[in-house]
C-alpha positions as CSV (number, residue, x, y, z in Angstrom):
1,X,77.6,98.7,125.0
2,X,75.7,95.4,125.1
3,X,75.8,93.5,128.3
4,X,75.4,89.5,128.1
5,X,75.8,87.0,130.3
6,X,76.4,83.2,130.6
7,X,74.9,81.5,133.7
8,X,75.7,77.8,134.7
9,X,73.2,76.1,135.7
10,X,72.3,72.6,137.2
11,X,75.3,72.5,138.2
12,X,76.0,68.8,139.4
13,X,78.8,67.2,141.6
14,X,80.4,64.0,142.1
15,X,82.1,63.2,145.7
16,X,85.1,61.2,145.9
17,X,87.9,60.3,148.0
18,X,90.6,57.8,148.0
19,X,91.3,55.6,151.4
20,X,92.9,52.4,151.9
21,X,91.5,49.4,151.2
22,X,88.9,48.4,154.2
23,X,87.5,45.5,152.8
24,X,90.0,42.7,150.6
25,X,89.1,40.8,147.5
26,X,88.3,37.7,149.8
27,X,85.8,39.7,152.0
28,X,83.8,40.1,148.6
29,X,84.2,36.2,147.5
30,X,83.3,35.5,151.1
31,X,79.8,36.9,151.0
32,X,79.0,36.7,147.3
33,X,76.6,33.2,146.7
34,X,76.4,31.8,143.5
35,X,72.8,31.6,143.7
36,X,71.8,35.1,145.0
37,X,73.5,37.6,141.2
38,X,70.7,39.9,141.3
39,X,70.2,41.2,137.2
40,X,70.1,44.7,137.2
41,X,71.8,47.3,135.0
42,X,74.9,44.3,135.0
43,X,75.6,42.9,131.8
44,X,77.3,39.8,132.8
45,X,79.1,39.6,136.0
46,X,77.9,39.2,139.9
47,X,75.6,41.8,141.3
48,X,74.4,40.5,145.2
49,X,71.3,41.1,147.1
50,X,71.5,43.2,150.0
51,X,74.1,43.2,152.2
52,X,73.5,45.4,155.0
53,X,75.6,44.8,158.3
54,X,78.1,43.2,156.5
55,X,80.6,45.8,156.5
56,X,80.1,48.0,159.2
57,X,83.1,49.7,159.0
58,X,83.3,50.8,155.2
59,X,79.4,51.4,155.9
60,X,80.0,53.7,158.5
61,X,83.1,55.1,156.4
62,X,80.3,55.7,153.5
63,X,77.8,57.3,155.9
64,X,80.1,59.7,157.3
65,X,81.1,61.1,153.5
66,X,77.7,61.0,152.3
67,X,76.8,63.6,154.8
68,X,79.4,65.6,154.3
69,X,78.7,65.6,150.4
70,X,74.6,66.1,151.8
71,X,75.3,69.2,153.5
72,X,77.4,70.4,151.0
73,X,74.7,70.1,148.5
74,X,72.1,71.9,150.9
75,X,70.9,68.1,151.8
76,X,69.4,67.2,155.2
77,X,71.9,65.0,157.2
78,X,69.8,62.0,158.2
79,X,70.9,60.0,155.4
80,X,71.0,56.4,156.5
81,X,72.2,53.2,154.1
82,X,69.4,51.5,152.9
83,X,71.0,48.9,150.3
84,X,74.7,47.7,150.0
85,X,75.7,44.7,147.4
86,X,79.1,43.6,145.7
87,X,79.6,43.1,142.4
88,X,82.4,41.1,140.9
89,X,83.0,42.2,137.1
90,X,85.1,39.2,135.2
91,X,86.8,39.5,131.2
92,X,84.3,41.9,129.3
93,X,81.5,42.3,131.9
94,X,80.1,45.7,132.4
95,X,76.9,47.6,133.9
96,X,75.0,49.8,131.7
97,X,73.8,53.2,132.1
98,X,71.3,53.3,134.4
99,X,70.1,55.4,137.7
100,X,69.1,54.4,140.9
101,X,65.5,55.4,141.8
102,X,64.2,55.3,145.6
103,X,67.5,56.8,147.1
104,X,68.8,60.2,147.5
105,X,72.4,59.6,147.3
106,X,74.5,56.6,145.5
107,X,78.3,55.6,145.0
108,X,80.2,52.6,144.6
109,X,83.9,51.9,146.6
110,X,86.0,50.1,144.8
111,X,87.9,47.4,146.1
112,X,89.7,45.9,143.4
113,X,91.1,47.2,140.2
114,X,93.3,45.8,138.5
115,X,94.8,47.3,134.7
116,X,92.6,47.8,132.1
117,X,89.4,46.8,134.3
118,X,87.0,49.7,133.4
119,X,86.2,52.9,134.7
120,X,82.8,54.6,135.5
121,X,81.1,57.1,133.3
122,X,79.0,59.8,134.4
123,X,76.1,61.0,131.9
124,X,74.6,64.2,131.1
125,X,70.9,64.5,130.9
126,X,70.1,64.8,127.1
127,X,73.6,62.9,126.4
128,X,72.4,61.3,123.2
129,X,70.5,64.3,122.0
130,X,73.8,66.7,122.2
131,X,75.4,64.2,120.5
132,X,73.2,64.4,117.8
133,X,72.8,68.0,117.4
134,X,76.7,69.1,118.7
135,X,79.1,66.5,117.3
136,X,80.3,68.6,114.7
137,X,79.9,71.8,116.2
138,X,82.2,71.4,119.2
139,X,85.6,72.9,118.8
140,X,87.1,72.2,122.4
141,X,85.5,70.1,124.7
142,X,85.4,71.1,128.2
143,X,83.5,70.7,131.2
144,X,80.1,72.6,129.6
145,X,79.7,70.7,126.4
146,X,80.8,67.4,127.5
147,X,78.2,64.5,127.3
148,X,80.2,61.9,129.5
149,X,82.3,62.5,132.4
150,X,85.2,59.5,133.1
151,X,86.3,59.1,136.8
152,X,89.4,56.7,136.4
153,X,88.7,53.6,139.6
154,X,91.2,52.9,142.0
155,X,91.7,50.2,145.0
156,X,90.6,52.6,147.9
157,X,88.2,54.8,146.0
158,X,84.9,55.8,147.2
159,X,83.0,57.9,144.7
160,X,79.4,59.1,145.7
161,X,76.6,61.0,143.5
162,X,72.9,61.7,143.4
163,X,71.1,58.8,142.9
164,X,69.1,60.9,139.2
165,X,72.5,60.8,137.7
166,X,72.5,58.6,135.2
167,X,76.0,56.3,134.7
168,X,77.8,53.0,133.7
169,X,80.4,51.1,134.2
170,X,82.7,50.1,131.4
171,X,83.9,46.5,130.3
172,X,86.8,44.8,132.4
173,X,89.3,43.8,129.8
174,X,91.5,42.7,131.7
175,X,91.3,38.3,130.9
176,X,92.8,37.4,134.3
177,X,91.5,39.1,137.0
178,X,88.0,40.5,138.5
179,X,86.8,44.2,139.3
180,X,85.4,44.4,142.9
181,X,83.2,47.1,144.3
182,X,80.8,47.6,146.8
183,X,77.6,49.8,145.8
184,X,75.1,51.7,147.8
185,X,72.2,53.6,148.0
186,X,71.3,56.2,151.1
């Protein structure tokens, strides 16, 4: 008989937990400043400059789960938060796909979420290529031929990746209220 095999390989994760909130909707207004929205991968919307110390506690919270998700990757532990910002998503804003170069590990906790405000999207390496050459040859999608991964956001959520993988942040429909989420880099 013919042996074959099918390996997996590059293999990546995503961390996440859910917690209570640890920092409210007014903490965020608090120390976002009209006249600091840094324009990065946001497409509308407030992105802040660097807010280190502000939060110690979620920051330590973040810190603590990073490592975790470090060793369990085969990471060294001295992961230490380098850059920390808010960003306040109104009707229709959104981030696009983008990475974050200079850091090992990256995430965002989100703060508030109300209905219909977007949810982050993970993309595979090659994502427009495969759906070029495998849009009408894929028969069941599952975790191996997928070209975007959706994590749903929640009040409470920390989510926490490698800093390579490249993602974005769907547009907040909902007319009334702002998404708010604190993003980092270790």
């Amino acid at each position: 008989y013919i042996l074959y095999m099918i390996e997996t390989i590059f293999n990546d994760t995503i961390y996440t937990i859910d917690s209570d909130c640890m920092i409210t909707q007014q903490d965020c207004l608090l120390h976002s400043k009209d006249n600091d929205n840094n324009i990065r991968s946001n497409a509308g919307g407030y992105h802040s400059t660097n807010r280190l110390g502000v939060f110690p506690q979620l920051e330590k919270f973040i810190t603590n789960h990073a490592k975790t998700y470090a060793s369990q990757l085969g990471l060294k532990d001295n992961l230490r938060m380098n850059e920390i910002w808010i960003n306040i998503n109104d009707y229709k804003d959104h981030n696009k796909a983008h990475t974050h170069p200079g850091s090992c590990l990256s995430g965002v906790y989100y703060v508030h979420t109300p209905k219909n405000c977007g949810n982050i999207s993970f993309l595979r390496e090659g994502y427009k290529l495969q759906e070029v050459y495998w849009s009408e040859y894929i028969q069941n999608y599952k975790k191996e031929n997928w070209a975007e991964f959706t994590i749903p956001v929640r009040s409470g959520l920390l989510v926490i990746f490698p800093s390579f993988m490249e993602h974005r942040v769907e547009s907040n429909m909902n007319e009334k209220e702002p998404r708010m989420s604190v993003a980092f880099n270790l």
